[in-house]
C-alpha positions in Angstrom: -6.8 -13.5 -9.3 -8.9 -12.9 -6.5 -8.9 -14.6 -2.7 -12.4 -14.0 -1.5 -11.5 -14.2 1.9 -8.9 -11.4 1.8 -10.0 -7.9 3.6 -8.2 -5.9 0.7 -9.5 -8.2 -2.4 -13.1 -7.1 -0.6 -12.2 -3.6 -0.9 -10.8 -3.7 -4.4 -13.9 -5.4 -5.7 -16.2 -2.6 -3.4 -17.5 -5.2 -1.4 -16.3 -3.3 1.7 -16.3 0.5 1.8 -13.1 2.1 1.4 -11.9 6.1 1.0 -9.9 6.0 -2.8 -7.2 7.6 -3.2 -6.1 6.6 -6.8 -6.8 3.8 -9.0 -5.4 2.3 -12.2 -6.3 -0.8 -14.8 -4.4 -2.8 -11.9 -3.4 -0.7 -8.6 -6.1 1.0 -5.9 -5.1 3.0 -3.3 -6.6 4.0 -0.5 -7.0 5.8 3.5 -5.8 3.6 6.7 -8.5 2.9 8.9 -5.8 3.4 11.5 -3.4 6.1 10.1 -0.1 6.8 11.7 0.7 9.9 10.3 -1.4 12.8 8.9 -1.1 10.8 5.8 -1.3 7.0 5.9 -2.3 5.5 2.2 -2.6 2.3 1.7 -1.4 0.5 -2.3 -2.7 -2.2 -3.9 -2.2 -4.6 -6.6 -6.0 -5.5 -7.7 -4.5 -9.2 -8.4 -3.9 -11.0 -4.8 0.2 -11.4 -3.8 1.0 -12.9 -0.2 4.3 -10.4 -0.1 6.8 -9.0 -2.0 8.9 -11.5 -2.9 5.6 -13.1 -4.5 4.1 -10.4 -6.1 8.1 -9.3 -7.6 8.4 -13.1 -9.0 5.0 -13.4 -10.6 4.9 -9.6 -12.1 7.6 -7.8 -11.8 5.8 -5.7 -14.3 3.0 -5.1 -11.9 5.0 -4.2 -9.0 6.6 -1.0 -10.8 3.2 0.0 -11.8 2.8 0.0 -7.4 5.8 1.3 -6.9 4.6 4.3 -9.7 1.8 5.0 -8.2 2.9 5.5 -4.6 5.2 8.3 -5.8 1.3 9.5 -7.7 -0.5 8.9 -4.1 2.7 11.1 -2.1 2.2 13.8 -5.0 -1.4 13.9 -4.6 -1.2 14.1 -1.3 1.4 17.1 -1.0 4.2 15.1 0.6 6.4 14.7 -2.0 8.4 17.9 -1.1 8.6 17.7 2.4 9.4 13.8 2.4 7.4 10.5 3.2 7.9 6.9 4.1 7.4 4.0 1.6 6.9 0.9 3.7 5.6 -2.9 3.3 5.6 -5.6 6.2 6.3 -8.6 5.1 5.8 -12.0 7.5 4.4 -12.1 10.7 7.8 -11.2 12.0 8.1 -8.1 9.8 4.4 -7.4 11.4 2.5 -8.3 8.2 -1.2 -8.3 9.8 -3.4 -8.6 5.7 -1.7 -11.2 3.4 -2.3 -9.7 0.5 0.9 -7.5 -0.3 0.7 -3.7 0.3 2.7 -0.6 0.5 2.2 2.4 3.3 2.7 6.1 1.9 3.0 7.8 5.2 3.8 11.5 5.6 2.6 14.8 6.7 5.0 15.3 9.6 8.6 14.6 10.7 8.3 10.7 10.9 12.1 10.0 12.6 13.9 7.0 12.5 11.9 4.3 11.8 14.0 1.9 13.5 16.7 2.3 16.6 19.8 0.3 17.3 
């Protein structure tokens, strides 16, 4: 399933350009626009998910195929050794800016605690 007014369905389907990373039957990675780190990958499901929590109840199936291939995209990369950070905002008060449910491979330095007490 599609939602053609999501940014990352548009990119999926080529409508808007888009640096790949990896792709599979079902899961398309590919560059932040706005990288944090020296690597900043963005994961996909191709089928549209609000979150999590919705794309694990529908198919939990699909989401350890995206799980997979962030651990592909890190490899690929050259930051599985050294380390990386597997993230996914979900909500607006977990930051979630693109409702469509997606995982950030960031790595290529020392990224530090992510959050403080």
């Amino acid at each position: 399933m599609i939602d053609s007014d999501c940014i990352f369905c548009k990119i999926v389907a080529g409508d808007i350009p888009s640096t790949k990373v990896l792709e599979t039957d079902r899961v398309f990675a590919f560059r932040d626009l706005y990288p944090k780190a020296p690597t900043h990958v963005l994961v996909v499901p191709k089928d549209h998910y609000a979150n999590v929590a919705e794309l694990t109840a529908a198919d939990p199936a699909l989401a350890g195929e995206v799980l997979r291939a962030t651990a592909e995209v890190a490899a690929a990369e050259g930051v599985a050794e050294s380390g990386w950070r597997l993230f996914s905002n979900t909500g607006a008060d977990g930051g979630q800016d693109v409702f469509h449910v997606h995982f950030h491979v960031a790595g290529g330095k020392p990224l530090g605690r992510m959050l403080s007490n």
